[in-house]
VMD Tcl script that builds the backbone (N, CA, C; Angstrom):
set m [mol new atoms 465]
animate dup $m
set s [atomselect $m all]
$s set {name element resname resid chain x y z} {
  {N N UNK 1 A -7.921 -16.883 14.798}
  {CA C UNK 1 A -7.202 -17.489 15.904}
  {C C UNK 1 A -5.740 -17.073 15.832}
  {N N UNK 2 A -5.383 -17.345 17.083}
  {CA C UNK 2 A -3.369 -16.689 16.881}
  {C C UNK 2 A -3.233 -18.199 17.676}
  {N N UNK 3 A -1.986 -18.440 17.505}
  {CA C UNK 3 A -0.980 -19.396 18.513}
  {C C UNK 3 A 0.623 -18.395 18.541}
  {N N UNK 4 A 0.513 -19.248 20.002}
  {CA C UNK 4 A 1.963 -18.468 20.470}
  {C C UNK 4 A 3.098 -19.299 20.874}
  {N N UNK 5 A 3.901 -18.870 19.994}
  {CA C UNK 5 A 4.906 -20.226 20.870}
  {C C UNK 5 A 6.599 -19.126 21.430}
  {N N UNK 6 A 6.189 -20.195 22.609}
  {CA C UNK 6 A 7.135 -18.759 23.915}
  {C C UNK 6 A 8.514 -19.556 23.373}
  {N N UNK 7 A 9.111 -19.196 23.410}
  {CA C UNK 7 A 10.818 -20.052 22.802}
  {C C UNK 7 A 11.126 -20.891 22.532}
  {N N UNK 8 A 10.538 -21.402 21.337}
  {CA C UNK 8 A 10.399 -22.314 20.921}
  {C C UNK 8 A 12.291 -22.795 20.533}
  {N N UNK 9 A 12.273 -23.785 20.771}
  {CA C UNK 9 A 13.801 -24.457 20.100}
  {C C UNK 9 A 14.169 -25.525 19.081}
  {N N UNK 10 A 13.210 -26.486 18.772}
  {CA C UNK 10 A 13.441 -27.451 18.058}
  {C C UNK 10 A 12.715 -26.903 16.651}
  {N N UNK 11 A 13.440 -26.520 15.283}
  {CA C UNK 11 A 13.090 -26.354 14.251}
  {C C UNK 11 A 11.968 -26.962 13.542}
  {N N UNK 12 A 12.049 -28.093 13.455}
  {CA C UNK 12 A 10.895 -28.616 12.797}
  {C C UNK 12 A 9.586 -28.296 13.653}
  {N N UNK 13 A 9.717 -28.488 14.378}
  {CA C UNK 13 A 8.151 -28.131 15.320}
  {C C UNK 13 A 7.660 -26.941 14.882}
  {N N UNK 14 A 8.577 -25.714 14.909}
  {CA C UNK 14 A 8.107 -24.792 14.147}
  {C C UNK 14 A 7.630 -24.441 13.225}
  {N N UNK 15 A 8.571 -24.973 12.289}
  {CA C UNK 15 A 7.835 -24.897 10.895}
  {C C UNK 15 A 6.848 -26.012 10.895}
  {N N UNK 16 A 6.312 -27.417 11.379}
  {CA C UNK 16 A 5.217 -27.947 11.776}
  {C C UNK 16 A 3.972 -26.739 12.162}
  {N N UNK 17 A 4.089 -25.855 12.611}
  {CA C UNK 17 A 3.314 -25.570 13.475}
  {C C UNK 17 A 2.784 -24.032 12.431}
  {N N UNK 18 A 3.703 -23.945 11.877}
  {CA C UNK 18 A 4.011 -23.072 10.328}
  {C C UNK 18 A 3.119 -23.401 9.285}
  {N N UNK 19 A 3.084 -24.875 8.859}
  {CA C UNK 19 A 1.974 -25.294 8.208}
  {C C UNK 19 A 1.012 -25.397 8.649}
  {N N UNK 20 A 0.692 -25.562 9.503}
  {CA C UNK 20 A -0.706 -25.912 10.772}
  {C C UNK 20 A -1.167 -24.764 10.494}
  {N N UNK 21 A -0.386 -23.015 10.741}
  {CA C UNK 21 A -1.145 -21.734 10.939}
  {C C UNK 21 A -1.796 -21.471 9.689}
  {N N UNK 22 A -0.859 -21.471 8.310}
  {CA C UNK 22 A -1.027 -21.581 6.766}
  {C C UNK 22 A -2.518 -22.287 6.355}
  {N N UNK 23 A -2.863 -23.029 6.850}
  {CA C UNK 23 A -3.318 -24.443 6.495}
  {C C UNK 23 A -4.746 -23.821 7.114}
  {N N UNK 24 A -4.951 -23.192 8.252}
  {CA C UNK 24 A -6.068 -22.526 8.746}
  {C C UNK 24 A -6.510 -20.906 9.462}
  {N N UNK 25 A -5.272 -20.190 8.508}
  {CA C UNK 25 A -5.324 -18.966 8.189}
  {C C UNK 25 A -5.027 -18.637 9.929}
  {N N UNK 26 A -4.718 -19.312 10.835}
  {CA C UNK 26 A -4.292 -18.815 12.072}
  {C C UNK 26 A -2.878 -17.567 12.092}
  {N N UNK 27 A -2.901 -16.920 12.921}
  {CA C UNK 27 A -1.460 -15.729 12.896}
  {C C UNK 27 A -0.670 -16.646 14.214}
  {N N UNK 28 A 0.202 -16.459 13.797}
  {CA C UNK 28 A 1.772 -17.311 14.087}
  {C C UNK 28 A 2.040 -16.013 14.841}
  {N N UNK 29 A 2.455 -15.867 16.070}
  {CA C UNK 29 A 3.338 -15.255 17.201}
  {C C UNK 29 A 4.546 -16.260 17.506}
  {N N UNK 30 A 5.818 -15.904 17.228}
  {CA C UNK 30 A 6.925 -16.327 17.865}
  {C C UNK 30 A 7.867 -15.606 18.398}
  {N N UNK 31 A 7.983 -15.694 19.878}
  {CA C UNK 31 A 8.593 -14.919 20.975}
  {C C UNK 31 A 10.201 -15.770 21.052}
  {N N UNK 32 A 11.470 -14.593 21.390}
  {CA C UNK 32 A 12.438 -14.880 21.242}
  {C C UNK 32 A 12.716 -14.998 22.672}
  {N N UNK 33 A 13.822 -15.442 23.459}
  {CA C UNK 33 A 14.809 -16.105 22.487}
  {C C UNK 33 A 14.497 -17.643 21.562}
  {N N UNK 34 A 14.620 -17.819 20.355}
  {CA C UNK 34 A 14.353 -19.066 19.963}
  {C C UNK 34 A 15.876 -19.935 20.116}
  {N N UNK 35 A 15.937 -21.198 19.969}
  {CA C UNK 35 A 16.535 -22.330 20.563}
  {C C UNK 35 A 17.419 -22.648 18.535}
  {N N UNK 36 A 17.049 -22.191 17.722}
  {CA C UNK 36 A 17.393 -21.896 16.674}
  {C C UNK 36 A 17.565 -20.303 15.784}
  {N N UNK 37 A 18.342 -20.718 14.511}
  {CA C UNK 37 A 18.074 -18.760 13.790}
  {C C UNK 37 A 16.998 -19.203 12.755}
  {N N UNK 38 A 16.328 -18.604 12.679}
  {CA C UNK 38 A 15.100 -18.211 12.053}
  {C C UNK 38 A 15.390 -19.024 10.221}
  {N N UNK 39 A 16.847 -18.945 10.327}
  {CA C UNK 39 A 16.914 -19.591 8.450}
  {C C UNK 39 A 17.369 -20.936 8.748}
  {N N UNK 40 A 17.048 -21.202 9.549}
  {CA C UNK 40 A 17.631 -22.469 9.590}
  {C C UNK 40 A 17.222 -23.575 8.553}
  {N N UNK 41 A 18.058 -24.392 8.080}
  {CA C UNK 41 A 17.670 -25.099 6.977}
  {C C UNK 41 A 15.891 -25.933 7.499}
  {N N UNK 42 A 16.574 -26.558 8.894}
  {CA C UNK 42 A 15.808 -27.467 9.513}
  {C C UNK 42 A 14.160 -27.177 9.496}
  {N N UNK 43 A 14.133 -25.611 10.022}
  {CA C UNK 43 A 13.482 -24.958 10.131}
  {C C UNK 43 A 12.391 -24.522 8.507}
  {N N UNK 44 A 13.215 -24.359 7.851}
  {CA C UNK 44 A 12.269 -23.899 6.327}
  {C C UNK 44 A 11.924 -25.315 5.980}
  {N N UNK 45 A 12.365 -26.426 6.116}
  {CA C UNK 45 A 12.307 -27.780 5.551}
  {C C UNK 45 A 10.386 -28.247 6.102}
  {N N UNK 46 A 10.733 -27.993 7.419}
  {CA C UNK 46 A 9.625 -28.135 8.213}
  {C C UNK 46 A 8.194 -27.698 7.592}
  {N N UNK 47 A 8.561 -26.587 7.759}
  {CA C UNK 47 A 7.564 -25.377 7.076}
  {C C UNK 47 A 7.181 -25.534 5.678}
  {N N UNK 48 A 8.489 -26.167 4.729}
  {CA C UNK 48 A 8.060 -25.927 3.690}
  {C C UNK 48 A 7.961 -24.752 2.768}
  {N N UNK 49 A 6.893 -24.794 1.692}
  {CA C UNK 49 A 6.838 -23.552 1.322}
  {C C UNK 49 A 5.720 -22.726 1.638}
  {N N UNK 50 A 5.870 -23.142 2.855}
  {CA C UNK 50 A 3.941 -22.513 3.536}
  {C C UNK 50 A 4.472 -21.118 4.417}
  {N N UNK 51 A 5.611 -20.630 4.398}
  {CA C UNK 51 A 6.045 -19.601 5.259}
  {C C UNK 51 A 5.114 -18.386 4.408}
  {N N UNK 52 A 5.006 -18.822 3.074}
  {CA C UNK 52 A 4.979 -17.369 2.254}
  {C C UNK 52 A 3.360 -17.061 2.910}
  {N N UNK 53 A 2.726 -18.452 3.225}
  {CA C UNK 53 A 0.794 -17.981 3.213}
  {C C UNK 53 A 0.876 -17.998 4.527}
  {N N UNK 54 A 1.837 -17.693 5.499}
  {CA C UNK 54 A 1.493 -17.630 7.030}
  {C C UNK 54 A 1.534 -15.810 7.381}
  {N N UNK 55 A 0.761 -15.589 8.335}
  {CA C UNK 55 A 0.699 -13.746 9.114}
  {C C UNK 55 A 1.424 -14.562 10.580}
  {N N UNK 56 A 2.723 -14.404 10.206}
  {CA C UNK 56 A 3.381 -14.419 11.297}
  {C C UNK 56 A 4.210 -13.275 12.395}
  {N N UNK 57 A 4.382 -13.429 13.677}
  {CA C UNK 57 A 4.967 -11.806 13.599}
  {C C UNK 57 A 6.382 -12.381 14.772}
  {N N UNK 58 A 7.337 -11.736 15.265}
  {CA C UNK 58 A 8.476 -12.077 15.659}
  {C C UNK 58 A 8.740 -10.975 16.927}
  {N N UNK 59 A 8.606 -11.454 18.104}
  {CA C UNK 59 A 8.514 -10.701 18.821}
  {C C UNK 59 A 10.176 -10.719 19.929}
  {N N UNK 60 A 10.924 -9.672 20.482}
  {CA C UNK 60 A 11.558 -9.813 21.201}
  {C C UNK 60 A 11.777 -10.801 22.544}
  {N N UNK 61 A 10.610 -10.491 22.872}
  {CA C UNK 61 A 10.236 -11.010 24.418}
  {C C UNK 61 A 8.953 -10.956 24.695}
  {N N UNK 62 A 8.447 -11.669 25.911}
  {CA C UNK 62 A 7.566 -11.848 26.271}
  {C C UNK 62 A 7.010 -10.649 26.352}
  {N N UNK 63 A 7.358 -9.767 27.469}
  {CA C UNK 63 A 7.101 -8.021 27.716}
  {C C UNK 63 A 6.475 -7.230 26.369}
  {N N UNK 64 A 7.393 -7.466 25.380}
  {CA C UNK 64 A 7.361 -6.655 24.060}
  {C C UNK 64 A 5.918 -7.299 23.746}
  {N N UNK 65 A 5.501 -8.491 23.775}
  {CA C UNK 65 A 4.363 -9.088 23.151}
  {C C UNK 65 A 3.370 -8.941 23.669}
  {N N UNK 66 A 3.201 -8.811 25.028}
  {CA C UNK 66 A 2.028 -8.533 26.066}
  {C C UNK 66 A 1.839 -7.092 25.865}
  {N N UNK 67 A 2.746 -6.206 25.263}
  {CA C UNK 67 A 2.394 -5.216 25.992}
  {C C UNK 67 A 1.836 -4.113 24.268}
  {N N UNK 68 A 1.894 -5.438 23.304}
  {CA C UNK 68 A 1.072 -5.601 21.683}
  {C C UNK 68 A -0.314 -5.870 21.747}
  {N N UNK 69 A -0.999 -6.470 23.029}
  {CA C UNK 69 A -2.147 -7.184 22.935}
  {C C UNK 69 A -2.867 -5.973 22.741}
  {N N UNK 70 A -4.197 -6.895 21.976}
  {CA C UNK 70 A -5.278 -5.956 22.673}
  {C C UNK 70 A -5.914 -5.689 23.786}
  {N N UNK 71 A -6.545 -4.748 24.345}
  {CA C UNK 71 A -6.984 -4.684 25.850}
  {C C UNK 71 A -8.018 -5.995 26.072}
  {N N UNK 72 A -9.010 -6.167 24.976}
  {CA C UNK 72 A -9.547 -7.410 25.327}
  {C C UNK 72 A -9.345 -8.620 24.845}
  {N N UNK 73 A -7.805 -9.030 24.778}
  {CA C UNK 73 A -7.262 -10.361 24.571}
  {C C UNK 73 A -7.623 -11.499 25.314}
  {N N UNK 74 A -7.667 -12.291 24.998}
  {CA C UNK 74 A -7.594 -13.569 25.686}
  {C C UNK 74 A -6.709 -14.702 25.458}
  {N N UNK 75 A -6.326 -14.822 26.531}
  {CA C UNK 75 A -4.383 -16.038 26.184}
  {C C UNK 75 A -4.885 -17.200 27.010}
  {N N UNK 76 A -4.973 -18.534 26.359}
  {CA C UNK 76 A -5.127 -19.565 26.756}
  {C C UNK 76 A -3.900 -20.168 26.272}
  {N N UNK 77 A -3.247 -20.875 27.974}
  {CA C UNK 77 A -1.799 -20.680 28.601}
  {C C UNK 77 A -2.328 -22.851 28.187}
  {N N UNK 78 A -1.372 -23.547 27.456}
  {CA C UNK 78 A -1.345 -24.842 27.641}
  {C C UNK 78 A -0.463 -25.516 27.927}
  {N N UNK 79 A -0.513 -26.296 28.891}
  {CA C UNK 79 A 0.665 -27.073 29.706}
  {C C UNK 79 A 0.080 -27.579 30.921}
  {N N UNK 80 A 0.418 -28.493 30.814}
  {CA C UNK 80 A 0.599 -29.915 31.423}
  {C C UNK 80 A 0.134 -29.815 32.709}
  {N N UNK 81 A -0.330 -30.315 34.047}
  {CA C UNK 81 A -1.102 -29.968 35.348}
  {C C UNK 81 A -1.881 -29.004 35.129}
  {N N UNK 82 A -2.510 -28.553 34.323}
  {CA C UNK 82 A -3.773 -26.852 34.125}
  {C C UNK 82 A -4.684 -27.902 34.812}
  {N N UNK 83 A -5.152 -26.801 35.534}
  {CA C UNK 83 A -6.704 -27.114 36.327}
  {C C UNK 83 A -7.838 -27.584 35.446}
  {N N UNK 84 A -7.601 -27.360 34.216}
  {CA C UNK 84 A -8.888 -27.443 33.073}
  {C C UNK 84 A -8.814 -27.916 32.026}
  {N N UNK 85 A -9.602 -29.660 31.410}
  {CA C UNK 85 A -8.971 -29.409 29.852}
  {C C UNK 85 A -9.655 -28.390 28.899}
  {N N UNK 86 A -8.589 -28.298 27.740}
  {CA C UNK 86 A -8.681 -28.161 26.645}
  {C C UNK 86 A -10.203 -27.927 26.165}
  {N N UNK 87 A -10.512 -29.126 26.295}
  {CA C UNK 87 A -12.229 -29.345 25.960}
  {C C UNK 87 A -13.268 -28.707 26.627}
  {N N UNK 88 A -12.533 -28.327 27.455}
  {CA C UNK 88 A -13.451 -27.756 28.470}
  {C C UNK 88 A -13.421 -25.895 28.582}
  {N N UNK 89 A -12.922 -25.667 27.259}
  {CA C UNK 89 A -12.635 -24.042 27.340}
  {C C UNK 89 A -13.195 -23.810 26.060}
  {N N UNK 90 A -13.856 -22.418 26.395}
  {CA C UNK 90 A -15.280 -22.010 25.447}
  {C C UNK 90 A -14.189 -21.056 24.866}
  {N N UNK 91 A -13.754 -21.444 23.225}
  {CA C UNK 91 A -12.828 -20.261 22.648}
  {C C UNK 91 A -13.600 -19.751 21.816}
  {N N UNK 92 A -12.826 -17.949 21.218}
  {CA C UNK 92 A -13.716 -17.651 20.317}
  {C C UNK 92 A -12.165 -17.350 19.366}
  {N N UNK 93 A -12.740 -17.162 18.423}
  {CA C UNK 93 A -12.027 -16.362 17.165}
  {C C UNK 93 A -10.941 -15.483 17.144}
  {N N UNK 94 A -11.191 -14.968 18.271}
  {CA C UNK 94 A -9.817 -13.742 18.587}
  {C C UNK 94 A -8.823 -14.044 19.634}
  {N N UNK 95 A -9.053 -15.353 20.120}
  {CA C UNK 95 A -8.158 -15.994 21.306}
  {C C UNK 95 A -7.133 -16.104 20.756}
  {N N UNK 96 A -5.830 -16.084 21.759}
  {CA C UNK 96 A -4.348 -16.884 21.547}
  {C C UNK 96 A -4.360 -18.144 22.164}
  {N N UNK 97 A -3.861 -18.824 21.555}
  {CA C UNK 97 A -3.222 -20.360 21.901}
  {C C UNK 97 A -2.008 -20.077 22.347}
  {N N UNK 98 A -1.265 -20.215 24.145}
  {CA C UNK 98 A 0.020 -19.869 24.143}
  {C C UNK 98 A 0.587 -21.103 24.491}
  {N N UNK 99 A 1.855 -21.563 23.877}
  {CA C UNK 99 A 2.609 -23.158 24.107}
  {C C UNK 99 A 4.285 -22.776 24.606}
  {N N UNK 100 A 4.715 -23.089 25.312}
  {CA C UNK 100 A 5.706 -23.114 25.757}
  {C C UNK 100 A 6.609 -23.567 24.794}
  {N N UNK 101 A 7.940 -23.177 25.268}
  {CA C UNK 101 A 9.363 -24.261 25.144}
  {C C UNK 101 A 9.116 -25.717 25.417}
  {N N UNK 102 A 9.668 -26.611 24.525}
  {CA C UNK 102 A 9.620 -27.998 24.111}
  {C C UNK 102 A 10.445 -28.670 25.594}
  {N N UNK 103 A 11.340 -28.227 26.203}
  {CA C UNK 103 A 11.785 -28.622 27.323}
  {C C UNK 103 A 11.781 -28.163 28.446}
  {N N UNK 104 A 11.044 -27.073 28.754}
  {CA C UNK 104 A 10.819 -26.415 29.469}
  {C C UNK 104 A 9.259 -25.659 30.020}
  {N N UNK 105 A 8.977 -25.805 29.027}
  {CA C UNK 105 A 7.108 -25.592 28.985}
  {C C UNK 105 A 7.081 -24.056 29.427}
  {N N UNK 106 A 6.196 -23.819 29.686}
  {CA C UNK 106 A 5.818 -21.970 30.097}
  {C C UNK 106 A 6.146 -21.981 31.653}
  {N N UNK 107 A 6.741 -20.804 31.752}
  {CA C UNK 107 A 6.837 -20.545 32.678}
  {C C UNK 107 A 5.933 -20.823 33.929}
  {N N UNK 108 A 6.254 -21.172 35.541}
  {CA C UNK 108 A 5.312 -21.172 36.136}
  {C C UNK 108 A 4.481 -20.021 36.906}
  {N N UNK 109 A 5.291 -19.022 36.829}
  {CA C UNK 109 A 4.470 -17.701 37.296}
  {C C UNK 109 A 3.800 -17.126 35.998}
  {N N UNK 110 A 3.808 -17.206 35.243}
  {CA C UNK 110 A 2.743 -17.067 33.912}
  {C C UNK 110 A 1.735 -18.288 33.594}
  {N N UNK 111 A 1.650 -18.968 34.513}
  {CA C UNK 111 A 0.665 -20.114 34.656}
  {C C UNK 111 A -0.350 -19.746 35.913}
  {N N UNK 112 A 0.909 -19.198 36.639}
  {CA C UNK 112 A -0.102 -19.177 38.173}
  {C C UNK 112 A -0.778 -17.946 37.935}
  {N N UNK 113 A -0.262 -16.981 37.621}
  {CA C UNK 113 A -1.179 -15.492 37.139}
  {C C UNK 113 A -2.267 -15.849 36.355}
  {N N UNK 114 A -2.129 -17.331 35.677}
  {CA C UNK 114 A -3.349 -17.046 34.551}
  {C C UNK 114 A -4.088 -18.400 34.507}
  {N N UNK 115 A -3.977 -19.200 36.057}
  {CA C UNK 115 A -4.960 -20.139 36.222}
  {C C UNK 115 A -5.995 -20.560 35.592}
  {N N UNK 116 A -6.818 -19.168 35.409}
  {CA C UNK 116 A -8.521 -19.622 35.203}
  {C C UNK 116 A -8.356 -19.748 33.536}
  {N N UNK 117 A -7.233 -19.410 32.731}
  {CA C UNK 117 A -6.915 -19.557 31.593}
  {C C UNK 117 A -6.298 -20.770 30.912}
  {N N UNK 118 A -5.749 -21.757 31.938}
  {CA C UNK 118 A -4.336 -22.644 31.858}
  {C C UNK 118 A -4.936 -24.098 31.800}
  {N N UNK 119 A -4.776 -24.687 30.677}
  {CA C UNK 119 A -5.543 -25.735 30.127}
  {C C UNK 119 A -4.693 -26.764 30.115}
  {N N UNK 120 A -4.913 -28.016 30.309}
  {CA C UNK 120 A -3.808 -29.198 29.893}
  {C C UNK 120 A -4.697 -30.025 28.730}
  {N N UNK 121 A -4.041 -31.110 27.905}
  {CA C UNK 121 A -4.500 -32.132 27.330}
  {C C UNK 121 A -3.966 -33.090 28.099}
  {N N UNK 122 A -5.456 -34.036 28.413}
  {CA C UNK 122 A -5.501 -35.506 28.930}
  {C C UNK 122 A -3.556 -36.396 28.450}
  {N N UNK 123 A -2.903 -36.867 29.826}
  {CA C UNK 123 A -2.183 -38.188 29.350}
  {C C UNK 123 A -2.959 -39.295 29.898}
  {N N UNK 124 A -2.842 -40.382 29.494}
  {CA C UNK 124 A -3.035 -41.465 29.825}
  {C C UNK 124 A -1.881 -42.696 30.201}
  {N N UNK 125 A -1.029 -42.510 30.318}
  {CA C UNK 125 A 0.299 -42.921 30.270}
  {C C UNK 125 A 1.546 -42.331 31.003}
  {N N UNK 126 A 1.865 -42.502 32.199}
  {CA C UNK 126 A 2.762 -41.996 33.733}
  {C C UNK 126 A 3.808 -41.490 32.627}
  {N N UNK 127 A 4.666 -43.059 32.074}
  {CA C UNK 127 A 5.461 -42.976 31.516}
  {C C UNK 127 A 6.108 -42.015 30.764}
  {N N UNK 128 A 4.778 -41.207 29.382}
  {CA C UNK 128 A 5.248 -40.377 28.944}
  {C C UNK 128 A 4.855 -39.261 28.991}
  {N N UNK 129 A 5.884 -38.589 29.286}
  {CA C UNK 129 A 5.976 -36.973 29.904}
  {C C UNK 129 A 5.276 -35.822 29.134}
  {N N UNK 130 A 4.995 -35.544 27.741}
  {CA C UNK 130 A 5.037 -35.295 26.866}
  {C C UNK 130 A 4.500 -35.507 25.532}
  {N N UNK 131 A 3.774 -34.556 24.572}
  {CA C UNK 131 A 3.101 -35.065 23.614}
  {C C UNK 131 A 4.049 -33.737 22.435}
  {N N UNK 132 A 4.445 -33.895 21.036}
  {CA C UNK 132 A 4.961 -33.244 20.389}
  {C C UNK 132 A 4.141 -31.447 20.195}
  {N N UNK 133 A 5.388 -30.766 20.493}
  {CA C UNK 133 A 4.768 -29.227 20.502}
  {C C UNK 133 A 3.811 -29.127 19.396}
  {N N UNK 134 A 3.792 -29.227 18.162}
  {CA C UNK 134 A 3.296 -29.182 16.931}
  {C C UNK 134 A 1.717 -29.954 17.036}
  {N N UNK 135 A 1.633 -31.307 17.804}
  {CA C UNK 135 A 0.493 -31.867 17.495}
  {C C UNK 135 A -0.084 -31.242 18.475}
  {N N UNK 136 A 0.357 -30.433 20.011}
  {CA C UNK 136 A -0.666 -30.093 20.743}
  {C C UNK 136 A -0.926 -28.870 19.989}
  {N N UNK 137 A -0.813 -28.184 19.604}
  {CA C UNK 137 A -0.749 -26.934 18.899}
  {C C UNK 137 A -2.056 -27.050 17.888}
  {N N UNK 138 A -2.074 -28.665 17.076}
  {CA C UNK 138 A -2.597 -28.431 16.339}
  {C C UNK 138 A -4.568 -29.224 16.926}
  {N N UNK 139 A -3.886 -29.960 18.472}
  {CA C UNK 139 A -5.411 -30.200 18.650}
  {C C UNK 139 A -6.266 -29.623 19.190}
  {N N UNK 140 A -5.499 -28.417 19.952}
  {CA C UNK 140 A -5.882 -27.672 20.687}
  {C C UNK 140 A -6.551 -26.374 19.306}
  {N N UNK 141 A -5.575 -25.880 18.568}
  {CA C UNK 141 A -6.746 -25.561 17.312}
  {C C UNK 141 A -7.460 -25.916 16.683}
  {N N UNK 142 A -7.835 -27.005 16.327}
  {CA C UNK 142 A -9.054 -27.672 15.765}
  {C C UNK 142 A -9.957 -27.907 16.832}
  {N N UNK 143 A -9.655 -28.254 18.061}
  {CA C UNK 143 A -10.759 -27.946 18.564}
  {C C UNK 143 A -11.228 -26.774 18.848}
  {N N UNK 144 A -10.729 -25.645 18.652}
  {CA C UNK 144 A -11.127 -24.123 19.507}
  {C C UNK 144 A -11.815 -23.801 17.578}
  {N N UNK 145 A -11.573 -24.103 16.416}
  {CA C UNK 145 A -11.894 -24.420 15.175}
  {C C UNK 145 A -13.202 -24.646 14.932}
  {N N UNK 146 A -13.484 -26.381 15.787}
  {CA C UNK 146 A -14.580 -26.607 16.178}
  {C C UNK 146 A -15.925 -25.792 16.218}
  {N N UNK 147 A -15.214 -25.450 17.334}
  {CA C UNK 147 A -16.525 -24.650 18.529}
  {C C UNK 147 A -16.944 -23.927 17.653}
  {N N UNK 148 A -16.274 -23.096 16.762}
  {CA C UNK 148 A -16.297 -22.283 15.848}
  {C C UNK 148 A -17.432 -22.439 14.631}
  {N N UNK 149 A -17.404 -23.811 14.218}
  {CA C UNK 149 A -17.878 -24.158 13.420}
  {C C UNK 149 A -17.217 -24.244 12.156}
  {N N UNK 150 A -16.388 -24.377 12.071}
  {CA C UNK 150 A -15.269 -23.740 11.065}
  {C C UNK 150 A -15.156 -22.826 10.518}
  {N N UNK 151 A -15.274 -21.739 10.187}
  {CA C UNK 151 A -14.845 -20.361 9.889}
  {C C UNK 151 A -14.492 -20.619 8.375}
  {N N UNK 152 A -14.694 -20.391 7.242}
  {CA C UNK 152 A -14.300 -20.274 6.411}
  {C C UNK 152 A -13.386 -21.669 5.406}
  {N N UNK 153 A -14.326 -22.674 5.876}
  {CA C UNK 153 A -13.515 -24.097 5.523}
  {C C UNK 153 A -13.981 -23.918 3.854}
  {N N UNK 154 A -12.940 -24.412 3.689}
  {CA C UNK 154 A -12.513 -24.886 1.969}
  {C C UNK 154 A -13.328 -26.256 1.735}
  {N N UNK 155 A -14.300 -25.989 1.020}
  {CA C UNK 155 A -14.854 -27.510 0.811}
  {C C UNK 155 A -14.720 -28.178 -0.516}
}
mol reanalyze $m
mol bondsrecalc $m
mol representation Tube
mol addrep $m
């Protein structure tokens, strides 16, 4: 599995999301500009010492990263109004998980290009806008994990 996180800004989420990849051998894509520098204290604190067991890679821009894929990639786009949940998308092994900016979410013409791809998780609650970058990151991989059957679980 890969996850992608498009400019990401708040440090800890990252490195949250750092242990999450570590933790289930997922590859870490992080597209610039980030909202922090890469040494940030905040940032390694997060992470921990799990940076060393992550395949992470650091990409310029969006362009630079799309244009890395493989021809038969598949990018499942998550954010908030998607026509489809989460649960409801048949992943395999070689998919990306892509997550937006923490205040800004993914773009909307990279949503609308990729509709039949663009997944939300259920709110239940008007009020709140929002669920932490890191935990959608991480339910949206365990479930695509799931489907999987787990791949190589440590028992």
């Amino acid at each position: 599995m890969q996850i992608v996180l498009v400019e990401p800004e708040i440090p800890p989420n990252t490195g949250n999301v750092a242990r999450l990849c570590a933790a289930t051998r997922t590859t870490l894509h992080l597209i610039e500009p980030f909202g922090f520098k890469l040494d940030d204290a905040q940032l390694k604190r997060a992470g921990m010492d799990y940076w060393q067991h992550v395949e992470w890679h650091r990409w310029p821009g969006w362009t630079a990263f799309e244009k890395k894929l493989p021809v038969d990639a598949r990018l499942w786009f998550i954010e908030s109004n998607g026509p489809k949940l989460y649960t409801e998308a048949k992943f395999s092994a070689a998919d990306y998980l892509v997550f937006g900016r923490e205040t800004a979410g993914l773009p909307g013409q990279l949503l609308e290009h990729n509709r039949e791809h663009w997944l939300r998780i259920p709110m239940f609650n008007a009020q709140s806008r929002s669920l932490n970058l890191s935990n959608c990151a991480a339910l949206v991989l365990f479930e695509a994990l799931r489907q999987q059957g787990f791949p190589d679980e440590i028992r």
